[in-house]
C-alpha positions as CSV (number, residue, x, y, z in Angstrom):
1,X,0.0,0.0,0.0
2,X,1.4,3.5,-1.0
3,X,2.6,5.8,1.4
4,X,-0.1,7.5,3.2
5,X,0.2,10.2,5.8
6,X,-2.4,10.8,8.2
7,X,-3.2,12.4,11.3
8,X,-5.6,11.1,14.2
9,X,-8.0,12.9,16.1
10,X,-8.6,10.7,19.0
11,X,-10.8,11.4,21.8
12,X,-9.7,8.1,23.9
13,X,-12.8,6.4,23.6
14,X,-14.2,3.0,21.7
15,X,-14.9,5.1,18.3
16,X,-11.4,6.6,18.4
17,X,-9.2,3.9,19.4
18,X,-11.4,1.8,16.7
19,X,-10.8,4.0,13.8
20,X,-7.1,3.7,15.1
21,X,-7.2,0.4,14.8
22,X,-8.7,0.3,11.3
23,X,-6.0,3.3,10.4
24,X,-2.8,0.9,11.2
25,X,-4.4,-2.1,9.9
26,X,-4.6,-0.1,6.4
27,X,-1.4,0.9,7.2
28,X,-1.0,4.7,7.4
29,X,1.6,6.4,7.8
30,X,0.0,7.8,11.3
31,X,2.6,11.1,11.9
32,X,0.3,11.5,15.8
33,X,-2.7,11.6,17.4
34,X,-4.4,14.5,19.0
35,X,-6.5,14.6,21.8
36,X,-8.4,18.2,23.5
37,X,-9.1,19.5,26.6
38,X,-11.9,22.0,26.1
39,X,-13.7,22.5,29.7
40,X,-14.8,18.7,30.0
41,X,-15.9,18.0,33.3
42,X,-12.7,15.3,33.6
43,X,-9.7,14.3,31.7
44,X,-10.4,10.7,32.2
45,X,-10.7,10.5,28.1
46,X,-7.8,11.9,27.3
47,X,-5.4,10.3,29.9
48,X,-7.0,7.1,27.8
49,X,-6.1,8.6,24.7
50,X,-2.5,9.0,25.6
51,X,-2.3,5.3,27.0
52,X,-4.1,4.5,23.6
53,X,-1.4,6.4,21.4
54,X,1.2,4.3,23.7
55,X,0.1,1.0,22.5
56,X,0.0,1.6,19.3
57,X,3.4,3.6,19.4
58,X,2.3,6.8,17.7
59,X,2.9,10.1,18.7
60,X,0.5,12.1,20.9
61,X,0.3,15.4,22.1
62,X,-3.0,17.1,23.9
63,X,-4.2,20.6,23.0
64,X,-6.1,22.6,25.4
65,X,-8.0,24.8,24.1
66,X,-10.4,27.8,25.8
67,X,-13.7,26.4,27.4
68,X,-16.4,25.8,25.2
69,X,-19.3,26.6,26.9
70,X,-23.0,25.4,26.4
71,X,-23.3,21.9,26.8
72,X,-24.0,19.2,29.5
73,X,-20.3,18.3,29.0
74,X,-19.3,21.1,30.3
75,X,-21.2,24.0,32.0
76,X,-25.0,23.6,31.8
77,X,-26.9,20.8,34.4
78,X,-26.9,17.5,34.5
79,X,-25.8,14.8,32.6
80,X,-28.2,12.7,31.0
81,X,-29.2,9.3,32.3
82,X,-31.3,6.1,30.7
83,X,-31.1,7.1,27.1
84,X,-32.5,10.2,27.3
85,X,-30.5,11.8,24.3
86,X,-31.8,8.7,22.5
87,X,-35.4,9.5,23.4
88,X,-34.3,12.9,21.3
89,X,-34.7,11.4,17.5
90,X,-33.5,14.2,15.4
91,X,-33.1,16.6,18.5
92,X,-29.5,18.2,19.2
93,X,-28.5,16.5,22.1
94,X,-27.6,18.5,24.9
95,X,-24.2,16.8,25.4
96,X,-23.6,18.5,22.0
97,X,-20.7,20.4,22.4
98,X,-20.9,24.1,19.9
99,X,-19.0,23.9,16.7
100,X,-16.8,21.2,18.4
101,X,-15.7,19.0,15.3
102,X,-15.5,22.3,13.1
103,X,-13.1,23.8,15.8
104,X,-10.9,20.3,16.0
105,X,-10.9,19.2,12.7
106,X,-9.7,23.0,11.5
107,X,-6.8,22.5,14.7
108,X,-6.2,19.3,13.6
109,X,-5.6,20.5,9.7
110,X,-3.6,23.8,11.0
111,X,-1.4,20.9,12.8
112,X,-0.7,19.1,9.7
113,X,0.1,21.7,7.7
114,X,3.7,21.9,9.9
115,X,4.0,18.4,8.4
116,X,2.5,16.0,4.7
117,X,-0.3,14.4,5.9
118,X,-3.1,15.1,4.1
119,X,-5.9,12.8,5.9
120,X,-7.2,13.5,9.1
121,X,-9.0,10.3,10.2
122,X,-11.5,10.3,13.2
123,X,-14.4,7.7,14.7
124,X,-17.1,10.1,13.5
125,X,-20.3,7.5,13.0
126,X,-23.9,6.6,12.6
127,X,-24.3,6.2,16.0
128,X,-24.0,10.3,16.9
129,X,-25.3,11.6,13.5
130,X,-29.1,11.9,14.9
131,X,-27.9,14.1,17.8
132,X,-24.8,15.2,17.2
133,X,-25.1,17.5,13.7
134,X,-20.8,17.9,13.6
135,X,-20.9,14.1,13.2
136,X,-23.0,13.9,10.2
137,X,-21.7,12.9,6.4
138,X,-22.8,16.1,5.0
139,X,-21.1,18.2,7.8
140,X,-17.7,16.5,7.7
141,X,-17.7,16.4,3.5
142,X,-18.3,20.5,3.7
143,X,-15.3,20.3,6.1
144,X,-13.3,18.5,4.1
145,X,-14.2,20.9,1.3
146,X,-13.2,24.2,3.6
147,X,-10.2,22.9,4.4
148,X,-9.4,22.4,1.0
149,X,-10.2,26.2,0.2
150,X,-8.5,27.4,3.0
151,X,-5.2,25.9,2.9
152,X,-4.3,24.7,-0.8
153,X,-4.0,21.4,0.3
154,X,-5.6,18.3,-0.7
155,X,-7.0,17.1,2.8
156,X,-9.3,14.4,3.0
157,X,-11.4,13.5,6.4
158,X,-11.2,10.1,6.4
159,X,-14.6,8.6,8.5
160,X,-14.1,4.6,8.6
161,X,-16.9,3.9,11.1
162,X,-19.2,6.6,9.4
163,X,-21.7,3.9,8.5
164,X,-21.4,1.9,11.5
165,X,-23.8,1.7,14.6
166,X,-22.8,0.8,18.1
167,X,-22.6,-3.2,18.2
168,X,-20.9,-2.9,14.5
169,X,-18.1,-0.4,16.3
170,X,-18.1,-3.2,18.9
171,X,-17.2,-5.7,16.5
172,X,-15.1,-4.0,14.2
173,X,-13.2,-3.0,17.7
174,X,-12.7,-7.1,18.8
175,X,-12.1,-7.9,15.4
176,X,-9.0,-5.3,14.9
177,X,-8.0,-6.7,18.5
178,X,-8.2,-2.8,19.7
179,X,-7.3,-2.3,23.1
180,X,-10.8,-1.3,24.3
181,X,-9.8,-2.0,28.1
182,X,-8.3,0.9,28.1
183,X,-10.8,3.2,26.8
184,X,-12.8,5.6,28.6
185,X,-16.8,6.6,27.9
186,X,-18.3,8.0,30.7
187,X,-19.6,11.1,30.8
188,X,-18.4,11.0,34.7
189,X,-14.9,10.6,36.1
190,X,-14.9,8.7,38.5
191,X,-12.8,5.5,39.7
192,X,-14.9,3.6,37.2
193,X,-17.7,4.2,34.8
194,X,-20.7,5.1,36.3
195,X,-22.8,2.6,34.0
196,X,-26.0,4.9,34.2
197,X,-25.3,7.9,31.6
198,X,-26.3,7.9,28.1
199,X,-22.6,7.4,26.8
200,X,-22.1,4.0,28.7
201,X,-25.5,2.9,28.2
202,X,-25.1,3.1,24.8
203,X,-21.7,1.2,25.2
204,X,-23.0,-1.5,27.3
205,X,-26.0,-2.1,24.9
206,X,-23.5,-2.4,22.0
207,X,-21.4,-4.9,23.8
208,X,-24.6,-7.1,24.9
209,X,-26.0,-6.8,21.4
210,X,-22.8,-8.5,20.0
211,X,-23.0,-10.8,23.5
212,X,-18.9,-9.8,25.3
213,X,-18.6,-8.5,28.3
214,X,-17.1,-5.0,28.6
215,X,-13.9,-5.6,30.0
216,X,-13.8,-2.1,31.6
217,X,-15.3,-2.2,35.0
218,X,-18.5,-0.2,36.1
219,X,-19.4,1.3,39.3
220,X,-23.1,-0.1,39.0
221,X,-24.2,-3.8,38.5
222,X,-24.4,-4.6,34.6
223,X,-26.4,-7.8,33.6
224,X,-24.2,-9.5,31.2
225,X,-26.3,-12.7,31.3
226,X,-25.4,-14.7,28.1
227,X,-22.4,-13.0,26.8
228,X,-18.8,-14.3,26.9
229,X,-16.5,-13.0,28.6
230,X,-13.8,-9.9,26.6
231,X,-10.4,-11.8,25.3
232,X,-7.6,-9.6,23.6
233,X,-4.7,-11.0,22.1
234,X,-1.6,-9.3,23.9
235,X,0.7,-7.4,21.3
């Protein structure tokens, strides 16, 4: 395969570390991995991220950037519980985060411009497009197109799971033998996922549906009645 160069976003969760995964398996040339601090409630996420980049040996550096105000993620109440954001349909979530992917992806493209890659690859999927508007195909092709006009460059935005639901990430994940132990979800930060928010709710139905157990450990009793238990290869 021809030489590729690429640049990660990577938030430190299962979507990131799986479009990771799926990036050295097609075997990028992957020149780092960014991750961003932008008022989040913890930096559990992103101290996954870096153990993340670790494994697979790529570079990776954290950007903090000013507070982004206006979402449940950051400033404004409480964090949603039971699948309320999927009770939303079409809705905008309120863990939507303003303008979050525009403001990344054009960081992330600004960043590869000090270098030659010219794909910036991300776990962007089906499973956020109803609430999350940044995550949709439309959205990231106008980006891609931006970037394009803005910097002379032939950037492309490279969306592997953009098509994929929650168990298919699942899958895809054990199949690439990703190391989802050590990725982080919650919307919480505490000692160990809370089990009960909308983010690891939607990660413990994906991982019933394809019938593992998640081998990260939650703070509340999970019913895993009928799956098998989580086995990764060591690298």
């Amino acid at each position: 395969m021809s030489y590729r160069p690429a640049l990660m976003l990577i938030s430190g969760g299962l979507d990131s570390v799986t479009a990771l995964a799926w990036a050295r398996q097609q075997r990028y040339d992957i020149q780092g991995a960014l991750s961003f601090t932008y008022g989040q409630r913890h930096a559990r996420e992103v101290h996954a991220a870096a153990r993340i980049a670790v494994h697979y040996g790529v570079p990776h550096q954290t950007v903090a950037l000013a507070p982004i105000a206006g979402s449940r993620l950051t400033d404004q109440g409480a964090i949603p519980q039971g699948h309320a954001v999927a009770a939303l349909n079409e809705q905008i979530a309120p863990t939507y985060v303003p303008n979050r992917n525009m403001i990344l992806i054009a960081y992330a493209a600004a960043h590869a411009l000090l270098g030659d890659a010219t794909e910036l690859i991300g776990g962007w999927n089906r499973a956020d497009a109803a609430n999350y508007p940044d995550c949709r195909k439309d959205f990231l092709a106008a980006a891609e197109h931006t970037l394009r006009l803005a910097t002379l460059r032939d950037f492309t935005i490279v969306c592997p799971l953009i098509d994929d639901d929650k168990p298919a990430i699942v899958r895809r994940a054990l199949e690439l033998q990703a190391p989802v132990e050590h990725t982080w979800t919650c919307y919480l930060g505490g000692e160990e996922a809370c089990g009960s928010c909308d983010a690891c709710q939607l990660r413990i139905a994906g991982f019933r549906e394809v019938g593992v157990i998640d081998p990260v450990s939650y703070g509340s009793s999970i019913d895993w009645a009928g799956c098998k238990p989580y086995m990764r290869i060591s690298r």
